[in-house]
Chimera marker file (.cmm) of the C-alpha trace (Angstrom):
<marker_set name="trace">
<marker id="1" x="79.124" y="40.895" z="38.753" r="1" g="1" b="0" radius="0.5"/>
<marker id="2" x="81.415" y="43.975" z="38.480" r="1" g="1" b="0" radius="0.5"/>
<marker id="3" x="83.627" y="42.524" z="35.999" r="1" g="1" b="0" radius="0.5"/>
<marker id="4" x="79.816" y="42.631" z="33.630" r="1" g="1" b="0" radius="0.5"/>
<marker id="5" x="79.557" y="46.116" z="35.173" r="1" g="1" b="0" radius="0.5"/>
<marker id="6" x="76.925" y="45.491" z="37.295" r="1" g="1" b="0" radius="0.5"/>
<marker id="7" x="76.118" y="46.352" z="40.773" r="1" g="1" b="0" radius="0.5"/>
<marker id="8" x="73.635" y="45.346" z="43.289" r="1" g="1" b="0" radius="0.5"/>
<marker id="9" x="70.117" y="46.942" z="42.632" r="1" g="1" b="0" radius="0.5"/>
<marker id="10" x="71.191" y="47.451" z="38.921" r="1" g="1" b="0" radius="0.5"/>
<marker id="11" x="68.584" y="46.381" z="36.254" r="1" g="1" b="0" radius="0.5"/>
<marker id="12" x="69.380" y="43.581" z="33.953" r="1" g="1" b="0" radius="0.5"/>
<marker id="13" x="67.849" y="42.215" z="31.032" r="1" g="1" b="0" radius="0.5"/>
<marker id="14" x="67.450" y="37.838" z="30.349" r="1" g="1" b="0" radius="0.5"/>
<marker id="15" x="67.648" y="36.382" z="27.499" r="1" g="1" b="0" radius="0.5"/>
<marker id="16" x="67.252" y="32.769" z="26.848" r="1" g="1" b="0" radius="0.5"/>
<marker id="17" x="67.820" y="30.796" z="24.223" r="1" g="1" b="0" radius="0.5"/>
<marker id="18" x="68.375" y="27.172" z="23.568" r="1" g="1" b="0" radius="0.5"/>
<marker id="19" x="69.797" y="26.059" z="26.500" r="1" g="1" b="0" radius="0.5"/>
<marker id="20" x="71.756" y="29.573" z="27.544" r="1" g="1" b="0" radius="0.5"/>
<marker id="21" x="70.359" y="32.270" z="29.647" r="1" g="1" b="0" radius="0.5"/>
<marker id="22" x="72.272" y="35.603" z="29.597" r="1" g="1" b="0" radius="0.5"/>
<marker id="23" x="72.248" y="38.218" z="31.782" r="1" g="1" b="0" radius="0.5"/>
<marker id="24" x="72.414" y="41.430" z="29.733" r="1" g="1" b="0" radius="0.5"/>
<marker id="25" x="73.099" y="45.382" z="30.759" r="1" g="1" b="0" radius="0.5"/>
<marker id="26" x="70.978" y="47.999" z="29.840" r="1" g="1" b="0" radius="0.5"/>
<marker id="27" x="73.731" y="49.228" z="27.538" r="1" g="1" b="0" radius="0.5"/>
<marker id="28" x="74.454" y="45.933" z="26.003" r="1" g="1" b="0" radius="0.5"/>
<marker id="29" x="70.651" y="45.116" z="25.917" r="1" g="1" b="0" radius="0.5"/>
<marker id="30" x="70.369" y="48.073" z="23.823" r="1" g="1" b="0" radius="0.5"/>
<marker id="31" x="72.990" y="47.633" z="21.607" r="1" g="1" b="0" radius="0.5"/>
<marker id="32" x="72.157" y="44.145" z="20.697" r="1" g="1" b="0" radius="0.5"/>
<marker id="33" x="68.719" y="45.881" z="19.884" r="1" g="1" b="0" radius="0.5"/>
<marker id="34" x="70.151" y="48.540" z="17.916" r="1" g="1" b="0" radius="0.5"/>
<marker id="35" x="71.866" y="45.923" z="15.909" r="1" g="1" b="0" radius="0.5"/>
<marker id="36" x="69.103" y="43.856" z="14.880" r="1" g="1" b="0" radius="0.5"/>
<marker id="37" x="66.765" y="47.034" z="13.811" r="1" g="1" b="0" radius="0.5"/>
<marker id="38" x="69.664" y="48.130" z="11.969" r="1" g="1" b="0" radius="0.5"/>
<marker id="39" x="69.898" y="45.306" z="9.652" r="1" g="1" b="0" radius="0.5"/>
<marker id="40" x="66.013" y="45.746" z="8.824" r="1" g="1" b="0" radius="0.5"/>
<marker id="41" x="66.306" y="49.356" z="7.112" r="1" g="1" b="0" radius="0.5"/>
<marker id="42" x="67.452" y="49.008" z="3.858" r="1" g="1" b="0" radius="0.5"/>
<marker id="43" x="71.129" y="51.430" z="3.515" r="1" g="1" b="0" radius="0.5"/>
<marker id="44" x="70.982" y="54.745" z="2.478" r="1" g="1" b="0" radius="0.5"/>
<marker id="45" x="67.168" y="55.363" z="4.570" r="1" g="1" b="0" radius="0.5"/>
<marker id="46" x="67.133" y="57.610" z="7.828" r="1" g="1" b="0" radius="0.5"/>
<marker id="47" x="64.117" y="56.953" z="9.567" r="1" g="1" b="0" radius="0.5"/>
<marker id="48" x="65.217" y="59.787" z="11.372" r="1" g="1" b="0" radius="0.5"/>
<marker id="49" x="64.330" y="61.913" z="8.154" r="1" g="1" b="0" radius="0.5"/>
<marker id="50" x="61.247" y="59.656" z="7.486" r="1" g="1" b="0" radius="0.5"/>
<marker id="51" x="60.072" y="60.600" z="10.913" r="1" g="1" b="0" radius="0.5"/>
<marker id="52" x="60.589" y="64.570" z="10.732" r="1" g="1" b="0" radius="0.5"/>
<marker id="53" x="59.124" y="64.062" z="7.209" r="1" g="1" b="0" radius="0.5"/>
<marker id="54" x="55.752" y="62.548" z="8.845" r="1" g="1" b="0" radius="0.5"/>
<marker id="55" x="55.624" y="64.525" z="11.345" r="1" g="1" b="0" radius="0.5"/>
<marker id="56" x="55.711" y="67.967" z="9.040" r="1" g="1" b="0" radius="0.5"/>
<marker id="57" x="52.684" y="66.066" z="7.051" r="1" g="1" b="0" radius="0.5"/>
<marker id="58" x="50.711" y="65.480" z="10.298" r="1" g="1" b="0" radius="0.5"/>
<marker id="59" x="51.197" y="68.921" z="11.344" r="1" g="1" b="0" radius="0.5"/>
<marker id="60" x="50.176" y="70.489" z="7.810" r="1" g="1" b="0" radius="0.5"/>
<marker id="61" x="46.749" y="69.129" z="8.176" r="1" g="1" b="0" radius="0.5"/>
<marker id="62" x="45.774" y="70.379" z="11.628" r="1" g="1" b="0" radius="0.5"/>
<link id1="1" id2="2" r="1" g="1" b="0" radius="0.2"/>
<link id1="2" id2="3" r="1" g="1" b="0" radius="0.2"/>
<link id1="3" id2="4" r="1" g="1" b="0" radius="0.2"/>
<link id1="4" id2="5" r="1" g="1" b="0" radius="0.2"/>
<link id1="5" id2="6" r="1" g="1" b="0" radius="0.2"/>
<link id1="6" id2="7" r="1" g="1" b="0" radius="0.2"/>
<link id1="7" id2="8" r="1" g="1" b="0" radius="0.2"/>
<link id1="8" id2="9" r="1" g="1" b="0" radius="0.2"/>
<link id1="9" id2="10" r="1" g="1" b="0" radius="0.2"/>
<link id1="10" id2="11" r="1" g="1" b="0" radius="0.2"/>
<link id1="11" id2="12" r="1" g="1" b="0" radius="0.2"/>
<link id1="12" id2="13" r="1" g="1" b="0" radius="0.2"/>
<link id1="13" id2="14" r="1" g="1" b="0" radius="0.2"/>
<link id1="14" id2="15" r="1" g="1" b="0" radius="0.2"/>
<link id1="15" id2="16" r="1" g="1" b="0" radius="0.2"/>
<link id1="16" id2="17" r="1" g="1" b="0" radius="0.2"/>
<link id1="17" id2="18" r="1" g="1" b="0" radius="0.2"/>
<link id1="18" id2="19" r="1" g="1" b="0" radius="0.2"/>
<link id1="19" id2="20" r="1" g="1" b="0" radius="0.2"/>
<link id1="20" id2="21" r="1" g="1" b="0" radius="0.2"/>
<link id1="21" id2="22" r="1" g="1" b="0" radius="0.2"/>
<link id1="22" id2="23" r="1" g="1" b="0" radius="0.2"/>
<link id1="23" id2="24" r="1" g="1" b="0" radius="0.2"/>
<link id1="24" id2="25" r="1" g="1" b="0" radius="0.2"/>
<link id1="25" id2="26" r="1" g="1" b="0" radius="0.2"/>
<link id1="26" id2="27" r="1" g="1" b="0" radius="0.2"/>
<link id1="27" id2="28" r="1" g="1" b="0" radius="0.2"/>
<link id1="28" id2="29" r="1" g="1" b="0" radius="0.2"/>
<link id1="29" id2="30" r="1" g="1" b="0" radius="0.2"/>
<link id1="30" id2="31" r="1" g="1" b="0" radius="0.2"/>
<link id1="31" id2="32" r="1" g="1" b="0" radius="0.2"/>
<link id1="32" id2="33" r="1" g="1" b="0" radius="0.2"/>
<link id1="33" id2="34" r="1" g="1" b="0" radius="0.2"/>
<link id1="34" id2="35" r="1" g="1" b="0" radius="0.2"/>
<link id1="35" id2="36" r="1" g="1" b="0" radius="0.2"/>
<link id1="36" id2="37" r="1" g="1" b="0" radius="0.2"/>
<link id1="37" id2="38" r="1" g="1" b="0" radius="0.2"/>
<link id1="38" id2="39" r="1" g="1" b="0" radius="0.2"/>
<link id1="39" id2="40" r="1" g="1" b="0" radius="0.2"/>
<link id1="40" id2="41" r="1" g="1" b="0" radius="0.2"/>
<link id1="41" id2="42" r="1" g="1" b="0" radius="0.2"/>
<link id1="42" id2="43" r="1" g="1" b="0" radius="0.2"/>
<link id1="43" id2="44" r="1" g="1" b="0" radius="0.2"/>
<link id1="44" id2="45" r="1" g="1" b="0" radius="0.2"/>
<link id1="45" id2="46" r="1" g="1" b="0" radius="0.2"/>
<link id1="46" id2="47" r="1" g="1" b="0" radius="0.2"/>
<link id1="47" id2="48" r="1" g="1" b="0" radius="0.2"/>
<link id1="48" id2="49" r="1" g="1" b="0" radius="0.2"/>
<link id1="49" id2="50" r="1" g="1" b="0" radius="0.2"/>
<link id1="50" id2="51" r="1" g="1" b="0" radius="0.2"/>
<link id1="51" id2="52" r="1" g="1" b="0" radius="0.2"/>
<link id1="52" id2="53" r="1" g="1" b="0" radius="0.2"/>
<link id1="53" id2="54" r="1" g="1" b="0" radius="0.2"/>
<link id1="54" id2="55" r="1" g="1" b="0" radius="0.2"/>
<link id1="55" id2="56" r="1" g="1" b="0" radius="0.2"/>
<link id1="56" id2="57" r="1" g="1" b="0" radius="0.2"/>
<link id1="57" id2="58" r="1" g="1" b="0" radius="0.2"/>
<link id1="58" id2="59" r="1" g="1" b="0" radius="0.2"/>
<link id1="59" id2="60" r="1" g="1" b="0" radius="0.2"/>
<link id1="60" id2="61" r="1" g="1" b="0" radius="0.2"/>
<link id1="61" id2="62" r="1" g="1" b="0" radius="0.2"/>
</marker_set>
């Protein structure tokens, strides 16, 4: 298990799909994430901005 950089008591992630079962890191876990959410936003939109943006909104009307 080192060689996935994993030790004993570490927390892994499974993920099974036809026929395969993978044991994923948290790091790899979220990257794989990342990846997928990344090719829902459309290019050129920070939902990082939209967020702030929202938030400045919310807080206008308290």
């Amino acid at each position: 298990m080192r060689s996935a950089g994993l030790r004993e008591g570490d927390t892994v992630f499974v993920h099974a799909t036809e026929g395969e079962v993978q044991l994923l890191s948290p790091r790899t876990a979220m990257q794989q994430a990342q990846a997928m959410v990344r090719k829902l936003i459309p290019e050129g939109v920070s939902l990082v901005d939209e967020l702030i943006e929202q938030r400045r909104r919310e807080a206008g009307r308290g």
